[in-house]
N, C-alpha and C positions, 0 to 999 in steps of 0.2 A: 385913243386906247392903244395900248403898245402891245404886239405881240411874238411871241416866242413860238418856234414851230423845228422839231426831227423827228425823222423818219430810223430806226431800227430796224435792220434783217437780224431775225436770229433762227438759227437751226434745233428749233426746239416746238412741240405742236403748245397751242393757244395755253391750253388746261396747265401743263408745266409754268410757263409763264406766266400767266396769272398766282400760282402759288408764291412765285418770288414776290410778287409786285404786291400782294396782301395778306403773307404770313408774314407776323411782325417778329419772329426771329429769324426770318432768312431775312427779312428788311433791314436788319443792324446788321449782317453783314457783309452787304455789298450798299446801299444805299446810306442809313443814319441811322442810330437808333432812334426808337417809336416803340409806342403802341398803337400802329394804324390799323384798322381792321374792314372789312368792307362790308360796314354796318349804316345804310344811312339813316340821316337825322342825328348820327353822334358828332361829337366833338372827339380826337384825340391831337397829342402833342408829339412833333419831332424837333432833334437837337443835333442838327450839322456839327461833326467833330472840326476842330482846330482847320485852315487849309481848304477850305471848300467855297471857291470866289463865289462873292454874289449871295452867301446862305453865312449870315456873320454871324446870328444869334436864335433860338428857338422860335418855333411858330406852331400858329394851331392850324390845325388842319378840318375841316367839316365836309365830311360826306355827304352829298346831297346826291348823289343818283351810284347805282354796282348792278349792272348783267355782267354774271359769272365769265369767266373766260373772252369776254368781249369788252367790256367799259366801264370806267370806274372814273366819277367826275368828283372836284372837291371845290372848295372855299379855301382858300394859303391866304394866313394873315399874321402879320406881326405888327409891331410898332409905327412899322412906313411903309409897308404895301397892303395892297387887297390882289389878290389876281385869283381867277378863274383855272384849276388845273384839270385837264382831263388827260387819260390815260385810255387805249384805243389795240384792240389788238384785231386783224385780220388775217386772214392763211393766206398762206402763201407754196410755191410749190415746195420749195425747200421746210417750210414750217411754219411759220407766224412773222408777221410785220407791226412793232410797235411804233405807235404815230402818239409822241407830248407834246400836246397844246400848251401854252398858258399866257392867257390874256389878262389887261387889267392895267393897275398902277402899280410900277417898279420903284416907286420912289422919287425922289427931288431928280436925281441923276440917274434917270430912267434908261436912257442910250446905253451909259457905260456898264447899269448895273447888270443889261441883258446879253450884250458880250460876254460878261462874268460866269452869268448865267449857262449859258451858249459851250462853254469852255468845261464848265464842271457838268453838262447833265450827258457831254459827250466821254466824259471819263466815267460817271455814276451809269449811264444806260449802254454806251458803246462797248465801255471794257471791263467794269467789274461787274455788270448783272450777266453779261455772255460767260464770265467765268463762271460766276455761281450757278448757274444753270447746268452747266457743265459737271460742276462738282456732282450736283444733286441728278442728274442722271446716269453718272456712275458709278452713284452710291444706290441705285434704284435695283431690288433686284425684286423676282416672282418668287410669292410662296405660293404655288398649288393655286396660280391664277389672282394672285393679292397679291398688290404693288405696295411694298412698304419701303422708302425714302431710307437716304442712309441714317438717321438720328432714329428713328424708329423699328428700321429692320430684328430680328434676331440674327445672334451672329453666327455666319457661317464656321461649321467645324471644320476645325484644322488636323493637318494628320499629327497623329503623336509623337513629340519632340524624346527621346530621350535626355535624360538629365545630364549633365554637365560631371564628370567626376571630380573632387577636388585633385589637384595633385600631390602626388606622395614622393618620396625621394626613395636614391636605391633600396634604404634598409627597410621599405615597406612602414618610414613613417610619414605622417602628415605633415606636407612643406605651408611654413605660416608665411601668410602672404607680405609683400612686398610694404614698408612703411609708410610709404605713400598711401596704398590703397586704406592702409588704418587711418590715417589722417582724413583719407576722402570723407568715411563711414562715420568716421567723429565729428566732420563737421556739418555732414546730411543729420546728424543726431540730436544736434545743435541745434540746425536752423528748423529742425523740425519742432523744437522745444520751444523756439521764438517763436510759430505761426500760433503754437496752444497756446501760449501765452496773448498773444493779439485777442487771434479769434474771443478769447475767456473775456478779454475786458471789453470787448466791442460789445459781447452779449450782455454784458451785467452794466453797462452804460442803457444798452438799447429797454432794458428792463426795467433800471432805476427810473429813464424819463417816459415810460409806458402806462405808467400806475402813480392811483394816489398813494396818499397815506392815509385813508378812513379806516375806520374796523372792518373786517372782515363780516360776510351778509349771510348768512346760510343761507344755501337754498331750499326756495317752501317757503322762508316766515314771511309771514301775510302783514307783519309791520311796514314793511319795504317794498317799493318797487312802481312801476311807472305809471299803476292803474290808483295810487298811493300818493299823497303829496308831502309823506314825511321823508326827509333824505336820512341815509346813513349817518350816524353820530348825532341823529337829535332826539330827543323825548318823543313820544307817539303820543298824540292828540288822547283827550280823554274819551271813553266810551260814552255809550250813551247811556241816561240814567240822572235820576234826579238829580237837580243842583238850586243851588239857593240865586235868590234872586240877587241880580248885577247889584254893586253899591254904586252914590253918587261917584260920577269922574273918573268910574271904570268903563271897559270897550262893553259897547251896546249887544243885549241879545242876539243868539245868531251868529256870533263870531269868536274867531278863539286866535289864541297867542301861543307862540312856544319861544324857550328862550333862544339865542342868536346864539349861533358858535361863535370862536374866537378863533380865528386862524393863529399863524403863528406872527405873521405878522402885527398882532392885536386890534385889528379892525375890524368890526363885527362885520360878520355877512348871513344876512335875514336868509330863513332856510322857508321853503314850501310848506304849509300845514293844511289840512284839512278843515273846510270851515262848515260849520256847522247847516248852513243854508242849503238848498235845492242846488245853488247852481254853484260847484267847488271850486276852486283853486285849479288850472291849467298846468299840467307839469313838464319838464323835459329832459330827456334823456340822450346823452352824447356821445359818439367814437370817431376816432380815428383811423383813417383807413389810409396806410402805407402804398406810395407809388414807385416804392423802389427805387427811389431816384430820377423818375421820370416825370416831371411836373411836380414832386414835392407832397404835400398829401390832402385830402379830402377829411374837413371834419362834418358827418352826417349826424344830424339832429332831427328827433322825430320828439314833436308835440303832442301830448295826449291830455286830453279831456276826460278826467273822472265825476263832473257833475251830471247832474239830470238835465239840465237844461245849455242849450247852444251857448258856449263863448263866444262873445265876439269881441274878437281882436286881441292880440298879442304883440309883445316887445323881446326878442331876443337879444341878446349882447354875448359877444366872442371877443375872447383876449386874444389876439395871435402872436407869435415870438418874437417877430420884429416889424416894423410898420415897411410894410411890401402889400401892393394891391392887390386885394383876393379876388376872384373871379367866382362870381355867384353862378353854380351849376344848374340851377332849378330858376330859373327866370319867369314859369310860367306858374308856380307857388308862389314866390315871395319877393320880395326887393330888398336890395341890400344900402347899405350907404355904410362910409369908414373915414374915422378920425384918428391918424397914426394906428396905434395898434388894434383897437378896438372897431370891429364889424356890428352894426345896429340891423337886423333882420326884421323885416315886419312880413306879413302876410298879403296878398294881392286882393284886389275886391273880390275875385271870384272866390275865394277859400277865407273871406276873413271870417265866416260865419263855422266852426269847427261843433257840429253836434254831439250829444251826450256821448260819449265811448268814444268815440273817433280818434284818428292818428290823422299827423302830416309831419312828412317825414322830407326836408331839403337837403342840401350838401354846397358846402363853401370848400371852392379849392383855395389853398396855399401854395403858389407856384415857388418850388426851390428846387436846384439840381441837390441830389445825393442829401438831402434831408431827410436820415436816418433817426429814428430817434425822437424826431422833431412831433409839436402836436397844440393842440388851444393851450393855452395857459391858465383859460375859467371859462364857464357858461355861465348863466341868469337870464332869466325869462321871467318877465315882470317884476323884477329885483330880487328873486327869490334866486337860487343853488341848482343850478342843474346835475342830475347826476351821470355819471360816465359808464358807461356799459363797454 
């Protein structure tokens, strides 16, 4: 087992430091960005920028142990290592003393990649968290005994500037400024006209691929919705109330049909109905939840049960964008398995049993940097429509 080991004096007490090393926006800017938090039992992801030996591509990071201001232990894993990270602060006279272990497997070329190592975590802990520390304690000031941080303070009032007069010429008229400065103001007016333009089509891109195109649902109608196995765009099951008895080589008592949409594609796809029986049709409902570009996005699905009697067992299916390995978030609900684009979800023994009313709710991450935009492509659970919330 190979291991990596420094030592840090910094002139700063534990509590300050600790803020650096687990507020995940001071952590992008002196470390990488992340969303690390010192939460254990989670999972979060960082993404070494261009330049940083030894840290070539993203990794997950797993908290497994945080006392505040004193230690914070993880799990670092990517593709070719595992190693053990801990982070260790004690006092000292001048301040605090940070002590990074990290033991474990470095990889095939283990020796060289901990040199690499050695080199970058004395630039990331030696010189850029001393600075940022630094910044953030002199942007620290008291309000009336409250320490507010410089990104949070209110701002100190300044004394009153008077204004600037234009300048006039002798006859007491108004001197028009120099061509240049028109030119400047023309072309701030410009480029400011190309960010409204960007911004405009980034949002109406980010909106076109956020939303279907079903009808719109009111809210309140009790035809629709997740406790419901009629989706948006199809006929509502009939009520109840006499009916005449089945003819030969139609579907048996007890059960009912609605027709299949036509997407645009022309390929029917069988929608959820309501069946007549004690124990209904299992429905599910989908979203997307945006990571801002940081691991790409989570699509969370929650299964519900409107019969009277326990489902047992279910099949989900997810289409995703492009066939890239998704990472099952929920390991202790369900299992996943993936052919190219398409994730197969099923339920784990301890929850295949889902009683009357019941929800279960998992999440599939999609790992993409800056997958804006991006999201499932379809749901179906038991070959039926999922709808997307």
């Amino acid at each position: 087992m190979t291991e990596l080991s420094i030592d840090v004096d910094l002139a700063h007490p534990r509590s300050r430091v600790w803020r650096a090393l687990t507020d995940a926006r001071l952590l992008s800017e002196w470390f990488m960005p992340t969303d690390l938090a010192a939460v254990p039992g989670h999972t979060y992801r960082a993404f070494p920028p261009p330049g940083l030996l030894g840290l070539a591509s993203a990794f997950d990071a797993d908290v497994e142990a945080a006392v505040e201001a004193e230690r914070l232990a993880m799990h670092w894993r990517d593709d070719h290592t595992h190693t053990e990270m801990i982070w260790t602060l004690a006092d000292t006279d001048g301040g605090c003393r940070l002590t990074v272990v990290q033991t474990g497997f470095f990889g095939v070329d283990g020796t060289r990649r901990r040199r690499e190592l050695r080199r970058t975590y004395q630039l990331l802990f030696g010189e850029r968290l001393p600075a940022a520390l630094d910044r953030l304690a002199s942007g620290e000031v008291d309000l009336g005994g409250v320490v507010a941080d410089l990104h949070t303070a209110i701002p100190r009032r300044r004394d009153p500037v008077a204004p600037a007069r234009p300048p006039v010429s002798p006859a007491g008229l108004p001197v028009e400024p120099p061509a240049s400065n028109r030119r400047l103001r023309l072309l701030s007016l410009v480029g400011a006209a190309v960010l409204v333009v960007l911004a405009s089509t980034a949002v109406a891109v980010l909106i076109g691929n956020s939303g279907g195109g079903g009808e719109p649902v009111a809210v309140g109608d009790e035809r629709y919705g997740l406790g419901v196995g009629v989706q948006p765009g199809s006929t509502p099951a009939a009520t109840a109330g006499p009916t005449a008895a089945p003819a030969p080589g139609s579907p048996a008592a007890g059960a009912s049909a609605s027709p299949s949409a036509l997407p645009a594609s022309g390929t029917p796809v069988p929608e959820a109905t309501v069946t007549a029986g004690p124990n209904a049709q299992v429905t599910a409902a989908y979203k997307t939840v945006a990571l801002l570009g940081l691991g790409g996005f989570d699509t969370e699905v929650t299964v519900h049960n409107p019969g009277t009697l326990a489902a047992d067992g279910w099949t989900v299916v997810l289409t995703m964008p492009a066939d890239r390995a998704v990472e099952n978030r929920s390991t202790g609900k369900v299992q996943s398995t993936q052919s190219g684009t398409q994730v197969t979800i099923v339920p784990v023994a301890a929850v295949r049993s889902l009683a009357p009313g019941a929800d279960l709710t998992f999440s599939i991450r999609f790992p993409a940097l800056l997958a804006v935009g991006q999201a499932a492509k379809g749901c179906t659970i038991n070959g039926f429509a999922c709808t997307r919330y």
